[in-house]
ROLOKOL-75383 format. One line per field, with one value per residue (C-alpha): residue in three letters; residue number from 1; x negated, z, y negated. Coordinates in steps of 0.5 Angstrom, whole numbers, plus 500, padded with zeros to 3 digits. Layout:
# ROLOKOL-75383
res: (ALA	...) $
n: (NUM	...) $
px: (X	...) $
pz: (Z	...) $
py: (Y	...) $
# end
This chain:
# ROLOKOL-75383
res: (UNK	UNK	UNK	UNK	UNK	UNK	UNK	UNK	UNK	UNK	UNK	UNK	UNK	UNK	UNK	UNK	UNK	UNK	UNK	UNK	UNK	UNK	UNK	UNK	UNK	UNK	UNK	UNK	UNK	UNK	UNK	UNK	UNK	UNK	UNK	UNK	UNK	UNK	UNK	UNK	UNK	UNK	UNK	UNK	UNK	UNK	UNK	UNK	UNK	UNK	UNK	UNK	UNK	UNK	UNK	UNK	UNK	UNK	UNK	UNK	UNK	UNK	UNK	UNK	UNK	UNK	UNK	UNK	UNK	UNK	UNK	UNK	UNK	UNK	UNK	UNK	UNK	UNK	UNK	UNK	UNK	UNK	UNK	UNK	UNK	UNK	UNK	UNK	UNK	UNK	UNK	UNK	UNK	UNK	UNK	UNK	UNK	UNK	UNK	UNK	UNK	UNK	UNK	UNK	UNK	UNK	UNK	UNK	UNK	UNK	UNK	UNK	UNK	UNK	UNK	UNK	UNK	UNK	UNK	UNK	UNK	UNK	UNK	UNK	UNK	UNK	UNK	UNK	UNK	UNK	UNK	UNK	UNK	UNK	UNK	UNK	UNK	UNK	UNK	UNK	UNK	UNK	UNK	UNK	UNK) $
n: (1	2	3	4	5	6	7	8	9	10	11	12	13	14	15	16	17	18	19	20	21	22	23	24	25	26	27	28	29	30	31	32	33	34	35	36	37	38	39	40	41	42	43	44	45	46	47	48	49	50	51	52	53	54	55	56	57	58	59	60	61	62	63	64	65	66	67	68	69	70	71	72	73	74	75	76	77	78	79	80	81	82	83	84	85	86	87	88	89	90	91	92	93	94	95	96	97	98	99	100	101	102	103	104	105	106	107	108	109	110	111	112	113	114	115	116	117	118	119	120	121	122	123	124	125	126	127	128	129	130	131	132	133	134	135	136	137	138	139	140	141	142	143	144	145) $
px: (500	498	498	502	507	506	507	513	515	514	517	524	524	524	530	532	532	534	541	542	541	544	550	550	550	557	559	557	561	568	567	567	573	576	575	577	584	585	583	589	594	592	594	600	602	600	605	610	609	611	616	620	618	621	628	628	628	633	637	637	638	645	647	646	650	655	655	656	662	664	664	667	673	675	674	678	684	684	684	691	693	688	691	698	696	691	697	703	701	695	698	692	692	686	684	678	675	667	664	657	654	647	644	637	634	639	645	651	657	664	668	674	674	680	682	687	688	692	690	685	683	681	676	677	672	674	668	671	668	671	668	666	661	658	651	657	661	654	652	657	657	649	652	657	652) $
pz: (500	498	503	498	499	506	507	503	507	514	510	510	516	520	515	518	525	523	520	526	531	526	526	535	536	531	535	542	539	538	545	548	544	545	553	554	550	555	560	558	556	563	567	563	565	572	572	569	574	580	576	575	584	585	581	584	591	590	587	593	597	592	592	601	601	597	602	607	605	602	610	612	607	609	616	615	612	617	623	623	623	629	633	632	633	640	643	641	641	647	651	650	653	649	641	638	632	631	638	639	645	647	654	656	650	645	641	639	635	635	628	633	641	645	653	658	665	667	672	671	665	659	653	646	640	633	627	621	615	608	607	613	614	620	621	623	627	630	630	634	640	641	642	646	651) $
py: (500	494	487	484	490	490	482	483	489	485	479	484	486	480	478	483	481	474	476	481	475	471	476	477	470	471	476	473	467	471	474	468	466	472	472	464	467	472	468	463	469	471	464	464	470	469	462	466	471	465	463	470	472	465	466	473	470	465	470	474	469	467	475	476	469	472	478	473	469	477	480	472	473	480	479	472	477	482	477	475	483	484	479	481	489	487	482	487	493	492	486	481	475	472	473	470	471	471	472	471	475	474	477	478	476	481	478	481	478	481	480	480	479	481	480	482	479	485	490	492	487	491	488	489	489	490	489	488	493	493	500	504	508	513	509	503	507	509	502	500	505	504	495	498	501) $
# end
């Protein structure tokens, strides 16, 4: 090989290495473009994120402020018929819708609180469900004791 072949030959070589430095720093460029897109799609999701929790928490809050007006409402419709069941039919003296109880640091609240002044005075409770189930009924022996 002559010096002119191997000056041509290291000639290449080094045109070599510039296109593959010229073709990193290409690479390099559309990685950092590609990361800071990323990056942006991830701040937005991340925005979108907090706005979506936000309106998941309002929204239980509407439908636990329907639950409440939903249980007021039905405890509304039974209270006439309550009263007229514990005066009539049990002799009480007293009827009081929502009653709120606190002793010793608990607090219980009775949807309909009935007494008599007779001997020997009698209380009566009532909770007010639209659909009863056991674990209520359960719930309400363990507040009684």
């Amino acid at each position: 090989m002559t010096q002119a072949e191997v000056s041509e030959a290291v000639e290449e070589v080094w045109e070599l290495f510039r296109e593959t430095a010229r073709e990193n720093r290409k690479t390099a460029q559309e990685l950092r473009e590609l990361f800071q897109e990323t990056d942006l799609r991830f701040q937005e999701t991340a925005r979108e994120s907090r706005k979506t929790d936000r309106k998941i928490k309002e929204l239980g809050k509407q439908i636990g402020g329907l639950g409440e007006k939903f249980g007021g409402f039905t405890e509304g419709m039974a209270f006439p018929s309550m009263k007229r069941i514990l005066m009539d039919r049990f002799g009480v003296a007293c009827v009081s819708a929502r009653v709120l109880v606190r002793r010793n640091g608990d607090e219980f609240e009775a949807d309909v609180l009935g007494y008599s002044d007779g001997d020997p005075g009698q209380v009566y409770l009532v909770e007010v469900k639209s659909n009863l189930k056991n674990r209520h009924v359960d719930g309400m022996l363990r507040n009684m004791e």
